[in-house]
C-alpha positions in Angstrom: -7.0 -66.0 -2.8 -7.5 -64.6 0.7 -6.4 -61.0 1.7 -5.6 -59.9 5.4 -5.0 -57.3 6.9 -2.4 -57.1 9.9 -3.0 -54.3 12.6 -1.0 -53.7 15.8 -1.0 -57.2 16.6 -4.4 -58.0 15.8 -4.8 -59.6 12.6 -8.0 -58.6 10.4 -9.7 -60.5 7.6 -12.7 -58.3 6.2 -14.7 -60.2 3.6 -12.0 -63.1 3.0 -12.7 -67.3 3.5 -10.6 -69.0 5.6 -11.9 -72.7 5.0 -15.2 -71.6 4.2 -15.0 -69.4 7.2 -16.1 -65.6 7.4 -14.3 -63.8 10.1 -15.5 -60.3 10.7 -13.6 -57.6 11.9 -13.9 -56.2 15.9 -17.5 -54.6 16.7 -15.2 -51.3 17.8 -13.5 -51.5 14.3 -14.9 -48.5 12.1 -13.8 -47.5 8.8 -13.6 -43.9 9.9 -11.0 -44.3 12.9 -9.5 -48.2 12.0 -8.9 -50.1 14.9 -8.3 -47.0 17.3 -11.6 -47.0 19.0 -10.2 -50.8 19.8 -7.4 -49.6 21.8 -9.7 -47.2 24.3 -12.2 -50.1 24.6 -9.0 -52.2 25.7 -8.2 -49.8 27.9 -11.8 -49.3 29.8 -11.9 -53.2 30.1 -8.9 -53.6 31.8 -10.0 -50.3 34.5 -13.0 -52.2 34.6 -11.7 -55.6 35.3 -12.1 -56.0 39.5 -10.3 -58.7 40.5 -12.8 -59.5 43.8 -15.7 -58.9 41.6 -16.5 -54.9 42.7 -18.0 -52.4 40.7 -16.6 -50.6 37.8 -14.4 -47.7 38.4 -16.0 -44.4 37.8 -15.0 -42.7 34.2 -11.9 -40.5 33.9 -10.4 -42.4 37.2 -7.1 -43.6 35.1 -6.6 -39.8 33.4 -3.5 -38.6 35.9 -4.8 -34.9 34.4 -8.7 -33.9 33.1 -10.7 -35.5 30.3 -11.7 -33.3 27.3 -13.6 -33.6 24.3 -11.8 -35.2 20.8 -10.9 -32.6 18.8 -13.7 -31.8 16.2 -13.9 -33.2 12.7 -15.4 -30.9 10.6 -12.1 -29.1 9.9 -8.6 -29.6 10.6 -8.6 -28.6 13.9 -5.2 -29.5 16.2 -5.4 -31.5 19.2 -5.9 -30.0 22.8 -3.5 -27.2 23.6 -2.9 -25.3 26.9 -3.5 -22.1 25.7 -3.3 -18.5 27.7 -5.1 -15.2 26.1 -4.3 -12.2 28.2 -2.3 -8.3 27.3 0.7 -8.9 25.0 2.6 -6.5 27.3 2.8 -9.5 29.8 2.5 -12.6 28.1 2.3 -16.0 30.4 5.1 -18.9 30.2 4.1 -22.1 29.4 3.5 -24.7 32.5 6.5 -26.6 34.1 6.9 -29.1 31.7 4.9 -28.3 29.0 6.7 -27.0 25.8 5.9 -23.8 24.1 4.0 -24.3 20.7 3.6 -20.8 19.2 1.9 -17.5 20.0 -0.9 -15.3 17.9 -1.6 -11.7 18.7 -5.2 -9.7 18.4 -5.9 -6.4 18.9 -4.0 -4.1 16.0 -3.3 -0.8 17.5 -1.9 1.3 14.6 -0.6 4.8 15.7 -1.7 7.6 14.0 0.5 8.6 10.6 1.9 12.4 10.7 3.1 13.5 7.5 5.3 17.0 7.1 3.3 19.4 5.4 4.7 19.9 1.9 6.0 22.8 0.8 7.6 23.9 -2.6 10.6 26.3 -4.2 10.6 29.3 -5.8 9.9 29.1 -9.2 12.7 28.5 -11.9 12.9 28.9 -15.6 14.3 30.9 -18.8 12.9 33.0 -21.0 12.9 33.1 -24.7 12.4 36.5 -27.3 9.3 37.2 -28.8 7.5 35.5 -31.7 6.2 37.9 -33.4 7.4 41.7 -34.6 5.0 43.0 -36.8 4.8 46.7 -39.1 1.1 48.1 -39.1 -0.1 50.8 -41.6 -2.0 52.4 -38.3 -1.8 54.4 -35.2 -1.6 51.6 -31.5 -5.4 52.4 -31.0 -6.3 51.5 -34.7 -4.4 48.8 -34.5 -7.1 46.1 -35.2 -8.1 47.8 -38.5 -4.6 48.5 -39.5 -2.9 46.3 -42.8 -0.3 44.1 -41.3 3.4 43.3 -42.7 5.2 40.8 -40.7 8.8 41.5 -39.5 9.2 38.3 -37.9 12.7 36.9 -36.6 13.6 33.4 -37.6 12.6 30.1 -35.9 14.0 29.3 -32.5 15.5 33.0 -32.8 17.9 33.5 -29.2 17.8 37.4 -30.2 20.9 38.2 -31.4 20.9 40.5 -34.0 19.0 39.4 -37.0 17.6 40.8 -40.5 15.7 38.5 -41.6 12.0 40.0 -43.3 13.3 43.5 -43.1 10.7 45.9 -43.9 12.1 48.9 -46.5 11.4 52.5 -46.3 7.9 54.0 -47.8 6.2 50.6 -48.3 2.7 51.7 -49.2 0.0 50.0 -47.7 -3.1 50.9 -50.2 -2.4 54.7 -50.0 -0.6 54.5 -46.6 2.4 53.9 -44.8 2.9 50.6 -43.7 4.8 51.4 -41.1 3.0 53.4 -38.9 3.3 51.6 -35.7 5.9 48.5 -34.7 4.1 45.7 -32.2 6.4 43.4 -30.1 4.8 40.1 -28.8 5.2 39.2 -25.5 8.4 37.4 -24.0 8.2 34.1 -23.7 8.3 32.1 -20.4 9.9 28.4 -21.1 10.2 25.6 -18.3 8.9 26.9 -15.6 8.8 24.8 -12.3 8.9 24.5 -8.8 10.9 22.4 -6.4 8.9 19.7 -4.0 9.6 18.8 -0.6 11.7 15.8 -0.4 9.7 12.6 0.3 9.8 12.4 4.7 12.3 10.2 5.7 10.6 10.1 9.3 10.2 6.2 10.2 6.6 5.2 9.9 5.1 4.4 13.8 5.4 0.8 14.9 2.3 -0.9 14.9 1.6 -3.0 18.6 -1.2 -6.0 20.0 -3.3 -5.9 22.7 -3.8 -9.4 23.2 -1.4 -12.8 22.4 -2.7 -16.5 22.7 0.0 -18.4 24.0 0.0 -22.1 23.0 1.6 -24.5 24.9 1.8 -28.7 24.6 -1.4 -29.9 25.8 -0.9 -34.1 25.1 1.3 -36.4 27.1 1.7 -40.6 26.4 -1.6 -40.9 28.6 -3.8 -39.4 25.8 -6.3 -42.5 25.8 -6.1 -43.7 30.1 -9.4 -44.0 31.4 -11.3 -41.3 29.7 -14.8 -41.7 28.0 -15.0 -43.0 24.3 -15.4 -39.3 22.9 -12.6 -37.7 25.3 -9.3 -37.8 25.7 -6.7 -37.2 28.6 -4.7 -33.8 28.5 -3.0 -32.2 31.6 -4.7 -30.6 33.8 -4.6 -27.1 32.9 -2.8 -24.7 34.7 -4.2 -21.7 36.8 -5.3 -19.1 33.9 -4.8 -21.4 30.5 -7.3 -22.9 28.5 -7.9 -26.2 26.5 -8.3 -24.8 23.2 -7.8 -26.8 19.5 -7.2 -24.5 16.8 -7.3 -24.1 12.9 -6.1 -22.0 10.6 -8.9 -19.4 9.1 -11.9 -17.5 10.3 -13.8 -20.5 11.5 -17.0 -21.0 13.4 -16.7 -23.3 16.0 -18.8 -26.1 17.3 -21.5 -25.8 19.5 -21.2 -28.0 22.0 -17.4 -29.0 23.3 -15.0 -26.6 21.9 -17.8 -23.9 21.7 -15.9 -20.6 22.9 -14.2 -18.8 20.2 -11.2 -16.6 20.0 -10.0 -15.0 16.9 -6.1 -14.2 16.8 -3.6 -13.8 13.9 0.0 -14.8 13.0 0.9 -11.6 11.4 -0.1 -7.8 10.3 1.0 -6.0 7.0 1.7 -2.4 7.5 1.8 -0.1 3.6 1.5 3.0 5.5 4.2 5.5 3.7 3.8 9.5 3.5 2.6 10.4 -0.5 5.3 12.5 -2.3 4.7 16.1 -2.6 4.1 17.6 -5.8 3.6 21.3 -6.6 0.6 22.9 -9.4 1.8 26.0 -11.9 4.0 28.8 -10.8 1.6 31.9 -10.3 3.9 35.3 -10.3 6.6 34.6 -12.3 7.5 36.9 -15.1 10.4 37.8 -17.7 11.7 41.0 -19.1 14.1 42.1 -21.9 14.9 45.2 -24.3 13.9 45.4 -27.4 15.6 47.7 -30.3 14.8 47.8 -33.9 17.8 49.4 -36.3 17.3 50.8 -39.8 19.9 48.9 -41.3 20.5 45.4 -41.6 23.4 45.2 -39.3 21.8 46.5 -35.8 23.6 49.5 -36.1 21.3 52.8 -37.0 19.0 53.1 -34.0 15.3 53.6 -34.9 13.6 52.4 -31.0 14.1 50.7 -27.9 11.6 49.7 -25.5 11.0 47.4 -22.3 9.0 44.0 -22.8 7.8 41.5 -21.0 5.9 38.4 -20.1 2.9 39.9 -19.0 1.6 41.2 -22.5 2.6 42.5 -25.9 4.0 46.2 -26.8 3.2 48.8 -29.5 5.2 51.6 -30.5 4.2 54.7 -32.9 7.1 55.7 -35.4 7.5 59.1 -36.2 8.1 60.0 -39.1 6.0 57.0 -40.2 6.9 54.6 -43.6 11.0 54.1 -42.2 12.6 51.3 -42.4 12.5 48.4 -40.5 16.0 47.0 -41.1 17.2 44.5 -38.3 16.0 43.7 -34.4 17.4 42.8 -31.5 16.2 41.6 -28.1 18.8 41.6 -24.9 19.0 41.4 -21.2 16.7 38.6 -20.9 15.8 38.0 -17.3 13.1 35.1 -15.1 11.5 36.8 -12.1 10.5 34.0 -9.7 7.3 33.0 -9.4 5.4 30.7 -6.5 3.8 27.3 -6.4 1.1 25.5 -4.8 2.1 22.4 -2.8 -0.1 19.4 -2.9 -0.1 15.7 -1.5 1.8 14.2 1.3 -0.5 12.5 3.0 -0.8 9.4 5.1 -1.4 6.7 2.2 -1.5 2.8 2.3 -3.4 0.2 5.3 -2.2 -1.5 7.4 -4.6 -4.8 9.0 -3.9 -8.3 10.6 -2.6 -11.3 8.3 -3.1 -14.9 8.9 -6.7 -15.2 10.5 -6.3 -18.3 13.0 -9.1 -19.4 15.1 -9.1 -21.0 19.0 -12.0 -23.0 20.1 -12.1 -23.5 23.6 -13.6 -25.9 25.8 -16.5 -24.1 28.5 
């Protein structure tokens, strides 16, 4: 069976018998480019066809604009374009009529990023009684060496009056009052925090280019008229605009033809924010509260009072010594402020062209 192969309107038979005839294909026919090299030799024969016999016309004579190389091959490069670089403050039309194709920019200026410095509250918390009231069978000084006897309030105690491990009267401590002395832990400081500044709501500088590449149509129907067999015919470019292909990417260009290369890009990404604020421990802050231990068991028979705080625990001497220890309680609990030290909000994130696209120019 015999296979052809019909193209424009010449028919091809490649490797097929037609009664026991080979018929080859065109010696312009390549594999690479079909029949198209066909249609440019058709069109230099006919220039080249004098009808009285006179020389052939000279190369590029049937091009109404200028004759330019074929785009490369070695990466999917577009055709020509008409393409203007210049200050993307004052960016160039497109020819009379030639279309507009699409525009790349160069150049990233990013502004500088000014974040408010951060600053933080006062410090806030609450304070809590003390841990720990303990009988010792010694004098404040001696208090190291001194037999202790716990007179602790109960768990998560809110100092109301309590008499839980009371302490009785002339508890002998081998050969000596136990209660000699009463010590008061310190008061405890719960929660404590400050305040940051609220995250800037300033809008974040507007990043600008320096350059654009303005692409502009740069075939017509006369692509193939009169031009040599590796060129084709583009308008002639306008004062100021280039014949440039193009390809997506960071590309090296070729050496000889489209040689002059022009990086641009289609787009930026900009991540620049201000960093929240945060603030470190609060440094300064205190509590207070009274404390008074009663004989009985109802807070009622007053045996001391005394200031405490924050800042470090209390002793008191009894006299007489050996009394009772019947009931506590601490009141007037009060948070003294402290401060904070601010930290972060800082410029943080990039901000660099997307979209790499590269313009190889004819020289």
């Amino acid at each position: 069976m015999n296979y052809c192969l019909l193209i424009g309107v010449v028919v091809l038979c490649v490797g097929c018998y037609v009664d026991d005839i080979v018929v080859k294909p065109p010696d312009c026919w390549t594999p690479e480019e079909g029949m198209e090299p066909c249609y440019r030799d058709a069109g230099s024969d006919a220039s080249e066809a004098q009808p009285d016999g006179g020389e052939e016309e000279e190369a590029g004579a049937g091009c109404e604009g200028e004759c330019v190389p074929l785009r490369p091959t070695n990466y999917p490069f577009t055709d020509p374009h008409h393409v203007w670089f210049g200050p993307a403050d004052n960016p160039a039309a497109c020819p009379s009529g030639l279309l507009p194709q699409f525009v790349r920019y160069a150049g990233l200026v990013v502004p500088d990023l000014e974040c408010p410095e951060c600053t933080c509250s006062a410090s806030t918390g609450t304070c809590a009684p003390p841990s720990t009231f303990v009988a010792r069978a010694g004098i404040c000084d001696l208090a190291s060496s001194s037999i202790e006897t716990p007179f602790a309030p109960p768990d998560a105690w809110d100092g109301s009056c309590t008499a839980e491990n009371a302490v009785p009267a002339d508890l002998d401590c081998e050969g000596t009052p136990c209660v000699q002395s009463v010590a008061i832990g310190p008061v405890q400081k719960l929660g404590e925090s400050c305040a940051p500044t609220l995250p800037s709501t300033s809008p974040i500088p507007t990043t600008s280019w320096e350059e654009v590449a303005v692409a502009c149509e740069g075939l017509t129907g006369m692509a193939w008229a009169g031009c040599k067999m590796d060129e084709m015919c583009v308008p002639k470019a306008a004062p100021g605009f280039r014949n440039c292909v193009v390809v997506e990417g960071d590309i090296v260009c070729p050496t000889t033809g489209y040689a002059e290369r022009r990086l641009f890009y289609r787009d930026k990404m900009d991540t620049r924010t201000c960093a929240a604020c945060s603030c470190g421990p609060a440094l300064g802050s205190s509590c207070t509260a009274t404390a008074t231990v009663f004989k009985d068991d109802a807070c009622g028979a007053f045996l001391l009072g005394t200031s405490i705080s924050s800042e470090e625990p209390t002793c008191n001497e009894m006299s007489p010594k050996g009394q009772a220890l019947g009931s506590k309680r601490v009141a007037d609990l009060a948070y003294h402020p402290g401060a904070c030290a601010p930290s972060g909000g800082g410029p943080e994130g990039t901000t660099a062209p997307t979209g790499p696209v590269t313009f190889c120019c004819a020289l």
